[in-house]
PAKOLBA-167914 format. One line per 5 residues: number of its first residue (from 1); their letters; for each residue x, y, z of C-alpha. Coordinates in nm, 4 decimals, decimal comma. Layout:
BEGIN
NUM	a	X:Y:Z  ...
//
This chain:
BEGIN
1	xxxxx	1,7773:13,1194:8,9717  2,1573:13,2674:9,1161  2,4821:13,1335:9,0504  2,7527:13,0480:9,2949  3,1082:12,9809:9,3642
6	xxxxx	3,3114:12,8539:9,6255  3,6757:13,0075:9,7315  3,9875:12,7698:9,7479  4,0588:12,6216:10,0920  4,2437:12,3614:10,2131
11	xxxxx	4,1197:12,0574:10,3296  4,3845:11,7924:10,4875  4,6544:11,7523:10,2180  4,4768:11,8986:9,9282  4,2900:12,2592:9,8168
16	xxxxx	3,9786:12,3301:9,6408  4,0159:12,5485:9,4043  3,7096:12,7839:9,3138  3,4414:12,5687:9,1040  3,1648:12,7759:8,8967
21	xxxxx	2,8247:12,6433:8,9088  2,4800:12,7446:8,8657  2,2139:12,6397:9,1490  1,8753:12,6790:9,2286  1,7733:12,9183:9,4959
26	xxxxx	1,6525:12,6313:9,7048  1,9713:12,3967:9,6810  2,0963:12,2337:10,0286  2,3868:12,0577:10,0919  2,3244:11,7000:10,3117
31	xxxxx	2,6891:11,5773:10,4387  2,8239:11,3497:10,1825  2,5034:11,2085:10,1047  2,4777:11,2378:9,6686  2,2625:11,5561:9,5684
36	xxxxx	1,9044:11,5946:9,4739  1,9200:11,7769:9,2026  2,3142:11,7940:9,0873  2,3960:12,0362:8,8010  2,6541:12,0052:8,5244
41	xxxxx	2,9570:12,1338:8,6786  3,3409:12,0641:8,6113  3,6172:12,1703:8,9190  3,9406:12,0565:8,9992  4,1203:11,9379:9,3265
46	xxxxx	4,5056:11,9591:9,3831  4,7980:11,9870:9,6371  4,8464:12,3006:9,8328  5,1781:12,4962:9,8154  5,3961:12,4662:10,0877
51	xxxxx	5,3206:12,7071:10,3958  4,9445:12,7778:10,3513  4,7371:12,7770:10,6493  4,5238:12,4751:10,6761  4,1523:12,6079:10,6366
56	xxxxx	3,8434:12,3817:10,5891  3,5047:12,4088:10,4503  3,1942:12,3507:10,6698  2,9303:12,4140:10,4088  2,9384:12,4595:10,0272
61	xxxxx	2,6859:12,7047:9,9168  2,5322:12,5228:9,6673  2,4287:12,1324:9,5469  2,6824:12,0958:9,2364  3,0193:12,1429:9,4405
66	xxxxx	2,8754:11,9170:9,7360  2,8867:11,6448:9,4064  3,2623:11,7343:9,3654  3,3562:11,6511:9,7380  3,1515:11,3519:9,7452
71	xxxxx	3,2848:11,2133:9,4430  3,6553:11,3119:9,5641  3,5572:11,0578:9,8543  3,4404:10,7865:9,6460  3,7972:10,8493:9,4663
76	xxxxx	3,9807:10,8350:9,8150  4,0877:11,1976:9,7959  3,8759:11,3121:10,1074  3,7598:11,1512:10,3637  3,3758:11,1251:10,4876
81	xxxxx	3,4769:11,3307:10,8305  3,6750:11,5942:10,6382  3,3508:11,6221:10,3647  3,1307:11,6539:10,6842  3,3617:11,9103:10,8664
86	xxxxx	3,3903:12,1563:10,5733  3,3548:12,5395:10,6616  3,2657:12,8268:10,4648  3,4182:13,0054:10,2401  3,2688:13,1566:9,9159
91	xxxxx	3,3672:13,5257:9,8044  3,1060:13,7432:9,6379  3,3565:13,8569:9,3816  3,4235:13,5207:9,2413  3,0273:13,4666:9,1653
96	xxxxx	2,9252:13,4088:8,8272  2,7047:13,2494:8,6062  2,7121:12,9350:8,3469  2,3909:12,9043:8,2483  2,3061:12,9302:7,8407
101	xxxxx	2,1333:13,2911:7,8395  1,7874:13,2523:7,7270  1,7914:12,8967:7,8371  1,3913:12,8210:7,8124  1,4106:12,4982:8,0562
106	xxxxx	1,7116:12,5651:8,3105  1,5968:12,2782:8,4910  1,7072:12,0183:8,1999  2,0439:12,1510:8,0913  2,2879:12,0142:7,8412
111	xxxxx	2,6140:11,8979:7,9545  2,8257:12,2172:8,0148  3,2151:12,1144:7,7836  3,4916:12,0318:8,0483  3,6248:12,3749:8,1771
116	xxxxx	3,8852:12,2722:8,4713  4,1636:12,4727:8,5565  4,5145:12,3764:8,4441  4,7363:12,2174:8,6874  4,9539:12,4490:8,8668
121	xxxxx	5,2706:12,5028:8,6872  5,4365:12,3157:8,9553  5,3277:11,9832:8,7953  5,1771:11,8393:9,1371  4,8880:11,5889:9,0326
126	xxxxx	4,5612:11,7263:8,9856  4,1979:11,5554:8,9175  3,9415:11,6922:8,6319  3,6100:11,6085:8,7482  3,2887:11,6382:8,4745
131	xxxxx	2,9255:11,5932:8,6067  2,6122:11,6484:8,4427  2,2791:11,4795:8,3001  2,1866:11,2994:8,0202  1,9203:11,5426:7,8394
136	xxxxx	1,6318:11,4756:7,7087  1,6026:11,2875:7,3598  1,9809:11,1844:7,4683  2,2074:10,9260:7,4925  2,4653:10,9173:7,7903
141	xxxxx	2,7890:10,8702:7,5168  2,6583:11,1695:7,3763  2,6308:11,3693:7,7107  2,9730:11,2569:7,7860  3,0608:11,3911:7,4232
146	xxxxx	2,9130:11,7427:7,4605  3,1157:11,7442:7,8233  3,3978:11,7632:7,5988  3,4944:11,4150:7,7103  3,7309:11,2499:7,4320
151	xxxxx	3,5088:10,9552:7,2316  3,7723:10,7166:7,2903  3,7718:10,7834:7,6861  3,3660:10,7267:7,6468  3,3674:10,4023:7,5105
156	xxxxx	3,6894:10,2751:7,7455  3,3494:10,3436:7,9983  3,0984:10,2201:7,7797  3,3739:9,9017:7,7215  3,4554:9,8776:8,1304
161	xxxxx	3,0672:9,8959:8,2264  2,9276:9,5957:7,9991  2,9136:9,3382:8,2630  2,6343:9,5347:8,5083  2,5204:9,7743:8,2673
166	xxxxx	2,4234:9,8531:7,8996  2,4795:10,2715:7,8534  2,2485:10,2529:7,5522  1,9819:10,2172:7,8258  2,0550:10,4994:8,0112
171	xxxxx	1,7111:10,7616:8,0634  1,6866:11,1403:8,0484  1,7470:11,2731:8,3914  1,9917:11,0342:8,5157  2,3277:11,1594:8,6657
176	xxxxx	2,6975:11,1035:8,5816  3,0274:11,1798:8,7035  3,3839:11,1186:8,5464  3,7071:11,1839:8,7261  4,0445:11,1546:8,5439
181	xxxxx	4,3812:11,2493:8,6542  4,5996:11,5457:8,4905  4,7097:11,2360:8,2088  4,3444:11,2444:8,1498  4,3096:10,9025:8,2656
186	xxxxx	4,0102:10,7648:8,3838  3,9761:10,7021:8,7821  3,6418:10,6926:8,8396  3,3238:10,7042:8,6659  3,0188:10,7140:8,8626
191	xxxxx	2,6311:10,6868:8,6870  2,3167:10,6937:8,9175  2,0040:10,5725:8,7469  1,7308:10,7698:8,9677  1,7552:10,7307:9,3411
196	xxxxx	1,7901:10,3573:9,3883  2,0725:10,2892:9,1430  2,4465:10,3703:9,1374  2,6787:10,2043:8,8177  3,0933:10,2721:8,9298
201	xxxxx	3,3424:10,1987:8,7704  3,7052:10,2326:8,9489  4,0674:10,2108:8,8768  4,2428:9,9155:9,0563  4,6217:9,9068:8,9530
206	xxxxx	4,6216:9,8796:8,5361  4,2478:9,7397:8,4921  3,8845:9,9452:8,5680  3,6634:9,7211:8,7650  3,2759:9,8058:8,7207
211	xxxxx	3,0421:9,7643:9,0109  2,6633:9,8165:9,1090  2,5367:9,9464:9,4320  2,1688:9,9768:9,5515  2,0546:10,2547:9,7723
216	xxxxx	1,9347:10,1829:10,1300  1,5820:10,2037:10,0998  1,2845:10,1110:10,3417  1,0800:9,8137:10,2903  0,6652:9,8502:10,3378
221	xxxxx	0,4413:9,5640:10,3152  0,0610:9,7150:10,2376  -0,2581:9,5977:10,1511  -0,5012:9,6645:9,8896  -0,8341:9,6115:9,8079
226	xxxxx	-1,0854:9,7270:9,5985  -1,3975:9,6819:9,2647  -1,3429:9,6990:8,9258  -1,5309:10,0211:8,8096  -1,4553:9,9925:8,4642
231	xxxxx	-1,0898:9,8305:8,4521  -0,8428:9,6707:8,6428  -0,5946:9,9530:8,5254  -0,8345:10,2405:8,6116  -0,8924:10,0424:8,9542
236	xxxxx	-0,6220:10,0671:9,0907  -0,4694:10,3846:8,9747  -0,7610:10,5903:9,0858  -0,6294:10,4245:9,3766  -0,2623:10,5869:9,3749
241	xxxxx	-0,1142:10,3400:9,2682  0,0783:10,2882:8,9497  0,1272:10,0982:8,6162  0,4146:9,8512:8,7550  0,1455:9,7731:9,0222
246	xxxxx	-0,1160:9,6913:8,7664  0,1260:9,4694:8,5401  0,2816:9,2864:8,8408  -0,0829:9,1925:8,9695  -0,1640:9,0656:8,6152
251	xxxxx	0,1176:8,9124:8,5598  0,0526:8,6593:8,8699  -0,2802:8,5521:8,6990  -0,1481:8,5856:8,3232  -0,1732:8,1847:8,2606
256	xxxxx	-0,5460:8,1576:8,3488  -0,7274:8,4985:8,2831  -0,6666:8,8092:8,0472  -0,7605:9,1079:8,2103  -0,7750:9,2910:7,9015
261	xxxxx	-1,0799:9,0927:7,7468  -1,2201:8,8572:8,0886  -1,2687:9,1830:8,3753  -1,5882:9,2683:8,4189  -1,7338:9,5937:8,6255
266	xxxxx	-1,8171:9,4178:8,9714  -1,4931:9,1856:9,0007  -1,3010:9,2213:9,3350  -0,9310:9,2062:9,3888  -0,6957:9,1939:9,6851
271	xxxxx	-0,3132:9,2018:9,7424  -0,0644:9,2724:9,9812  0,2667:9,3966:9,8194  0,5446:9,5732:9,8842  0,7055:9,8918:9,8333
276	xxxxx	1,0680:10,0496:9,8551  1,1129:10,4264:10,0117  1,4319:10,6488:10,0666  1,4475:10,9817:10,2528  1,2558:11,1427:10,0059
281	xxxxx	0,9785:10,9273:9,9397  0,8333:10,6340:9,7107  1,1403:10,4919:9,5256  0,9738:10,1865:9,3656  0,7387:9,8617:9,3816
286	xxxxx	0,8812:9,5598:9,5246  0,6887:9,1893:9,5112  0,3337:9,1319:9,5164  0,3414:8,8948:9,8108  -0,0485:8,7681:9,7769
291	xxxxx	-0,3053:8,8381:9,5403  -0,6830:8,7578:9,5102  -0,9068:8,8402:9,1784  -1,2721:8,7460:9,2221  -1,4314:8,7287:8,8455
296	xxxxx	-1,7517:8,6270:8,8134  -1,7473:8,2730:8,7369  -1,3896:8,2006:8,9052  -1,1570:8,3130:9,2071  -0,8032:8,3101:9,1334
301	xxxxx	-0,5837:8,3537:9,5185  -0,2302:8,3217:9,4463  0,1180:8,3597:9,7528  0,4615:8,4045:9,7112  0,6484:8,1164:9,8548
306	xxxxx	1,0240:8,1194:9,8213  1,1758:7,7565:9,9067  1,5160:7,6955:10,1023  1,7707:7,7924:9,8146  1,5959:8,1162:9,7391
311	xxxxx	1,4139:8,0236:9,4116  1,0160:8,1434:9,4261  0,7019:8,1556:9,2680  0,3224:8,2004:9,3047  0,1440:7,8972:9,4443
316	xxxxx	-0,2559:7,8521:9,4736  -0,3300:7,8126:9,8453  -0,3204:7,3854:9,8346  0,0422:7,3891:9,6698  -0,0051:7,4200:9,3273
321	xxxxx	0,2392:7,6641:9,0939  0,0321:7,9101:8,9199  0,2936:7,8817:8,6215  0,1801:7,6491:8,3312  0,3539:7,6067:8,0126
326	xxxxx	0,1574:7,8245:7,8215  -0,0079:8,1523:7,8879  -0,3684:8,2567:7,8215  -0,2354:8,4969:7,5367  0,0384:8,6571:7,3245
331	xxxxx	-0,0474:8,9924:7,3832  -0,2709:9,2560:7,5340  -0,5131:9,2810:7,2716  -0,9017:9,5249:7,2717  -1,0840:9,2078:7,1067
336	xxxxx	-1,1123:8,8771:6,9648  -1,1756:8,9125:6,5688  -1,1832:8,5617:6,4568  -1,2007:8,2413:6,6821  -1,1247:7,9158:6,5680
341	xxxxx	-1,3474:7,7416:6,3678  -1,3904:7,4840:6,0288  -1,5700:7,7236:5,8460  -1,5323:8,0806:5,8133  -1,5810:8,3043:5,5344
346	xxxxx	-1,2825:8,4916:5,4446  -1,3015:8,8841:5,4261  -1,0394:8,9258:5,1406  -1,0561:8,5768:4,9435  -1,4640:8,5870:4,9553
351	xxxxx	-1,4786:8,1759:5,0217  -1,5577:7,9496:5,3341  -1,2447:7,7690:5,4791  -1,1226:7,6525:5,8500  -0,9572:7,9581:6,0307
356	xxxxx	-0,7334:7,7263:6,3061  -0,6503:7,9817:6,5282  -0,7286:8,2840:6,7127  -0,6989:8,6705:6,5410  -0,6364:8,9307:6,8423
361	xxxxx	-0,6955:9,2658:6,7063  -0,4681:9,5136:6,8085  -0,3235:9,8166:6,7282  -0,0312:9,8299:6,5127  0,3400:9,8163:6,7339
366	xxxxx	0,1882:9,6363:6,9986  0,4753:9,3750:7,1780  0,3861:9,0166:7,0708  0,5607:8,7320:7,2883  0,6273:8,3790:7,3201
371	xxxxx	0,3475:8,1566:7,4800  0,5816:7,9374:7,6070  0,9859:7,8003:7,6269  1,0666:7,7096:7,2975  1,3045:7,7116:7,0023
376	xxxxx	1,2653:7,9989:6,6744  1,2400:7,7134:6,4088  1,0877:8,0043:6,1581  1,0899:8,3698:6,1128  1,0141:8,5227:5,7640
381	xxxxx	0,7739:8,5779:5,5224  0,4820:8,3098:5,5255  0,2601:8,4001:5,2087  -0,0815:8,5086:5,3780  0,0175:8,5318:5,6839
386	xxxxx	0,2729:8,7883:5,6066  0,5527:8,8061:5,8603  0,5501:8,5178:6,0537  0,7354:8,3353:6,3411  0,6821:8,0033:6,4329
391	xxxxx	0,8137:7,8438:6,7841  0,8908:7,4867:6,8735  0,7833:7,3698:7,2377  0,8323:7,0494:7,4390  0,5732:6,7693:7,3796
396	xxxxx	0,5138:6,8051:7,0092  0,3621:7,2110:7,0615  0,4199:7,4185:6,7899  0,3087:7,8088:6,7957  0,2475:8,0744:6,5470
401	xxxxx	0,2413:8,4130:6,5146  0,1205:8,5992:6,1836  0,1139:8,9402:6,0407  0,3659:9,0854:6,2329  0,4454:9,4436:6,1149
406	xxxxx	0,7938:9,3658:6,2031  1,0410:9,1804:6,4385  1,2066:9,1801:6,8021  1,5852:9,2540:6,7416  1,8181:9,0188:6,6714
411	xxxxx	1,5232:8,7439:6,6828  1,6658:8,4700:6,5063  1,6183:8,1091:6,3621  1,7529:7,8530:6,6211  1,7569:8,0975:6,9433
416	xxxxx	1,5771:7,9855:7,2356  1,3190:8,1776:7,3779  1,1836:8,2464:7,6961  0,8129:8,2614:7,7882  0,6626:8,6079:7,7302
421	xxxxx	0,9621:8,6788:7,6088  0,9241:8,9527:7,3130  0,9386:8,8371:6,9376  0,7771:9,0788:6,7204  0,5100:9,3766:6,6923
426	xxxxx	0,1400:9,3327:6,5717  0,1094:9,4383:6,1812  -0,1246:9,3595:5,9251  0,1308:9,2581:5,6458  -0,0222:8,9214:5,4270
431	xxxxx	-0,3405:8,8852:5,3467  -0,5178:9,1447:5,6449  -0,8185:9,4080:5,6248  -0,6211:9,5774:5,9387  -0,3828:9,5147:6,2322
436	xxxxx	-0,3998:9,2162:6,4217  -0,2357:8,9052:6,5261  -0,3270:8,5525:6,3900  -0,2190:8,2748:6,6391  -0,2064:7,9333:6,6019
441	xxxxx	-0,1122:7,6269:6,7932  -0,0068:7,2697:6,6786  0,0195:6,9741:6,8426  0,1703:6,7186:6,6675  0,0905:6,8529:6,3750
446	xxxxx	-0,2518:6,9115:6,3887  -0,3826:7,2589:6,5396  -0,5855:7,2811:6,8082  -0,7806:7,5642:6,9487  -0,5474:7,8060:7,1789
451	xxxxx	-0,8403:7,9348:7,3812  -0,9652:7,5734:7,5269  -0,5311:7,4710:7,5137  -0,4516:7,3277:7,8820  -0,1323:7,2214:7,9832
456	xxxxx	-0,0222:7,0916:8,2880  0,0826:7,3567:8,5903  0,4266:7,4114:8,6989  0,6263:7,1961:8,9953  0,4414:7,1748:9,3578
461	xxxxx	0,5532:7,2933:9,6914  0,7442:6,9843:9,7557  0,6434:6,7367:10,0765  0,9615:6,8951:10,2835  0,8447:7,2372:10,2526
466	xxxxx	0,4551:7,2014:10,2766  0,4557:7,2567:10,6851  0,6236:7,6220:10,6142  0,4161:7,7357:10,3473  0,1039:7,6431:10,5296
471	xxxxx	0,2372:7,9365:10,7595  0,3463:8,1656:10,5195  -0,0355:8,0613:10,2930  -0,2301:8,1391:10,5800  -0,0511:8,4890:10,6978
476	xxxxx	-0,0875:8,6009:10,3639  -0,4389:8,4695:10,3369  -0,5152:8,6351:10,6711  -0,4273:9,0129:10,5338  -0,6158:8,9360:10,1747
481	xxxxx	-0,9042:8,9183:10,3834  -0,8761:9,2114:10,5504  -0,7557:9,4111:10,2570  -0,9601:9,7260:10,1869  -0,7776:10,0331:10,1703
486	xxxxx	-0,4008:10,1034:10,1821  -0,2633:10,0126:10,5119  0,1319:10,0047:10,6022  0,1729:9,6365:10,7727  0,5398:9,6463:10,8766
491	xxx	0,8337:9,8297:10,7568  1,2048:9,6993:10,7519  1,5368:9,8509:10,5930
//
């Protein structure tokens, strides 16, 4: 690890004054492009006094004061061809370090308390700029906090970016940037959420306007194929691939087959999906464009098909939407511990009675949702069954779900939820020898048995549209075939 600094120079109308950062041997500078690995650093930009000799800086010597300038362009203090013309001009002398001493992970530092320079005593404007991280177990108001930042000034920023983003969900590792002016008014605030991300908000006149912007990233379509060893999840990440990968494939198939009960070692599957690269590598999965699972009584082949107005979803290969109104289950579950039936003997009341639904064992916390669009008609306590919600559906369906150790937030009677939409955690509160959930589905009042339930699939590909998702079907069916390994099949930005 060294420390560096960079000297005050001029650049166009304005100077930057020396900024104190700590950097990693390895840190590069790449034009105004938005650093790697930023560091907490605070610095300061104002107007030069009258008669200094313009001088500019070609190459900051390390990551954190690149941050500054880029952020002074985003805040219309430089320009991108000044940023990219800077020269040189760090002293030894004014090296030094701001790293904790003894810090035992240097590479996941708290927020370093806002340090910038006092304007000049000839009361020109000047801008305070704080960067930094939000560390680990830590919340990004409380970052901004520890910067030194006033709590007022955090939650005018929490307040301004509601509308595209929630700051309670902010992640460890993700970077941040406030700029305020010598009144200590906000300007700009900038938060990147890994490398694909970037939440702004910006001053315009009297009001801060919040904004999102997505990285330019490069699109590659690939192929897949492969045999279940042991698990679909194992499968594919022996494979390289990852977890989103794994859900996103289920997902497709989720209203006719539960991979976590129905794979078996032997079954085949195929897809062609995309993924989403910067300059320095795998950024994230995009759509799974095709898929194919062969089981061992069934085949399940499924394409994206995305009509005139944008709106898609998976269709079998004759037309038909893969979406039905309810899905297969409520959860992922290890086993079935009770299946319906008009007698069963009862573990804790010792007598024969009908059990009219389905008990998934799982363990306890797992995420229970909604089978289907419906409305929360009951959520309490249900005798037996312990904490229960109950959902109304169209056409007379009414679901159940018992023993939950506890609820979704703010799940409440009358909201309207979505399907597989989350509305509690499994439990074994009620009458339970351990944790599972007990489901149940009415139909008119009289319960049927969820695991032989079939409902009637989504919408067609309508007439006008069949002609161009025959072409689309049989591309896509064309590259499922020849899916074995990964291979790149086009790339676009």
């Amino acid at each position: 690890m060294r420390e560096c600094t960079t000297g005050a120079s001029e650049v166009g109308d304005f100077i930057v004054t020396p900024v104190t950062v700590a950097a990693r041997r390895d840190c590069t500078i790449r034009g105004a492009s938005r650093p790697a690995l930023p560091l907490p650093v605070v610095g300061m930009l104002h107007r030069p006094r009258r008669g200094m000799r313009t001088r500019v800086i070609r190459t900051l010597s390390c990551i954190a004061a690149s941050f500054i300038a880029a952020a002074s362009v985003r805040a219309g203090v430089l320009s991108s061809s000044q940023l990219l013309a800077l020269e040189p001009a760090a002293q030894p002398d004014q090296i030094r370090s701001v790293l904790p001493s003894g810090s035992a992970d240097p590479g996941f530092l708290s927020p370093v308390p806002d340090r910038s320079q006092e304007p000049e005593a000839n009361g020109d404007p000047s801008l305070t700029i704080v960067t930094g991280r939000v560390p680990r177990n830590g919340t990004l108001a409380g970052a901004l906090r520890g910067s030194g930042v006033a709590p007022e000034t955090v939650e005018l920023v929490a307040r301004s970016l509601r509308g595209v983003f929630d700051v309670r969900g902010a992640r460890p590792g993700d970077f941040y940037a406030l700029i305020r002016d010598a009144s200590g008014q906000v300007l700009t605030f900038e938060y990147q959420r890994g490398r694909a991300e970037v939440y702004r908000v910006d001053r315009k006149g009297a009001n801060l306007v919040a904004s999102h912007e997505a990285a330019a990233l490069e699109r590659r379509v690939l192929e897949l194929g492969g045999v279940v060893k042991t698990s679909l999840f194992d499968s594919l990440t022996d494979l390289g691939e990852g977890p989103e990968l794994v859900h996103a494939f289920a997902d497709i198939f989720a209203w006719d087959f539960d991979f976590s009960t129905q794979t078996r070692p032997g079954d085949e599957f195929r897809m062609v999906f995309e993924k989403y690269y910067d300059k320095d590598g795998f950024v994230r999965y995009g759509r799974v464009q095709a898929a194919e699972y062969r089981a061992a009584r069934h085949d399940f082949v499924a394409v994206w098909f995305e009509d005139e107005n944008g709106t898609g979803g998976y269709y079998s290969p004759d037309g038909n939407s893969m979406r039905r109104a309810f899905l297969a289950a409520p959860l992922k579950f290890s086993r079935i511990s009770s299946r319906y039936t008009m007698s069963r003997f009862h573990p804790i009341l010792h007598e024969s009675r009908p059990h009219e639904g389905v008990d998934y064992a799982a363990p306890v916390g797992t995420p229970v949702w909604a089978v289907a669009d419906g409305e929360v008609v009951y959520a309490g306590w249900a005798g037996g069954f312990g904490n229960t919600v109950r959902i109304q559906h169209r056409s007379g369906y009414l679901s159940s779900y018992g023993h939950l150790s506890r609820y979704a937030r703010g799940l409440r009677v009358g909201q309207h939820v979505a399907q597989k939409q989350l509305i509690g955690f499994v439990g074994a509160t009620g009458l339970a020898t351990g944790p599972h959930l007990d489901f149940r589905i009415a139909r008119d009042g009289r319960f049927v048995d969820p695991l032989h339930l079939r409902t009637d699939a989504g919408e067609p590909i309508p007439p006008r549209a069949r002609q161009r998702f025959a072409k689309v079907k049989d591309m896509r069916m064309a590259e499922l075939r020849a899916a074995q390994p990964s291979l790149v099949l086009d790339a676009a930005m």
